[in-house]
C-alpha positions, 0 to 999 in steps of 0.5 A: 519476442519478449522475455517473460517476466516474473511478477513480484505476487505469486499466483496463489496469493489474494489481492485485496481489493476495495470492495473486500475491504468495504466488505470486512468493515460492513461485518465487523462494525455491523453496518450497511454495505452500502455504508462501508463502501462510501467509509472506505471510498472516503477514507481514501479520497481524504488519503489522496487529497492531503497527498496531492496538497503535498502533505505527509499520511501517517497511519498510526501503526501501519505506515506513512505516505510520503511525498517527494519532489525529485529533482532533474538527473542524468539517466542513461539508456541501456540500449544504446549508453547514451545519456538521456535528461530525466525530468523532475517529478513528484512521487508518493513513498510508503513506508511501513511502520516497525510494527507493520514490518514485524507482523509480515516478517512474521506471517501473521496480522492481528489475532482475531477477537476472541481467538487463542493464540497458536502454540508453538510446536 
């Protein structure tokens, strides 16, 4: 039998989907759903074209996507120790920007227009 193991989201906590996000921008800019699932669908066609070309996304105040090539390594089994060639590959990083990092640190994202912000107790 296998172990169980831990997932890194709690059970609790959302995960944001495309549609949720399609559903948000229909609201705040006032548009179709229709129109905001076809915005947010292209938005991340134009994100994943520029990263297979190989080309850096910088989001200003959010974070960048960047692609890497790396290179042929020796890895080794944890089984048995033995050395296994592990070939080269491209990935995809994202590195979130300082304002980002600060915000979920935090535990809040951006105040809603129009709302007061929390005093402090």
């Amino acid at each position: 039998m296998g172990a169980v193991m831990a997932t890194s989201q709690p059970q609790d906590q959302k995960t944001v989907t495309r549609a949720d996000l399609a559903e948000s921008v229909a609201e705040r800019a006032k548009i179709q759903r229709n129109d905001a699932q076809k915005l947010v669908g292209r938005v991340f066609e134009m994100i994943e074209e520029s990263l297979v070309k190989g080309e850096s996304v910088r989001l200003s105040r959010f974070g960048n996507f960047i692609v890497r090539k790396k290179s042929e390594r020796v890895g080794r089994n944890p089984k048995t120790g033995r050395e296994v060639p592990i070939t080269p590959r491209t990935v995809v990083t994202f590195r979130p920007s300082q304002l980002l990092k600060d915000r979920v640190e935090k535990g809040r994202g951006k105040p809603k227009r129009g709302a007061k912000p929390k005093q402090d107790e």
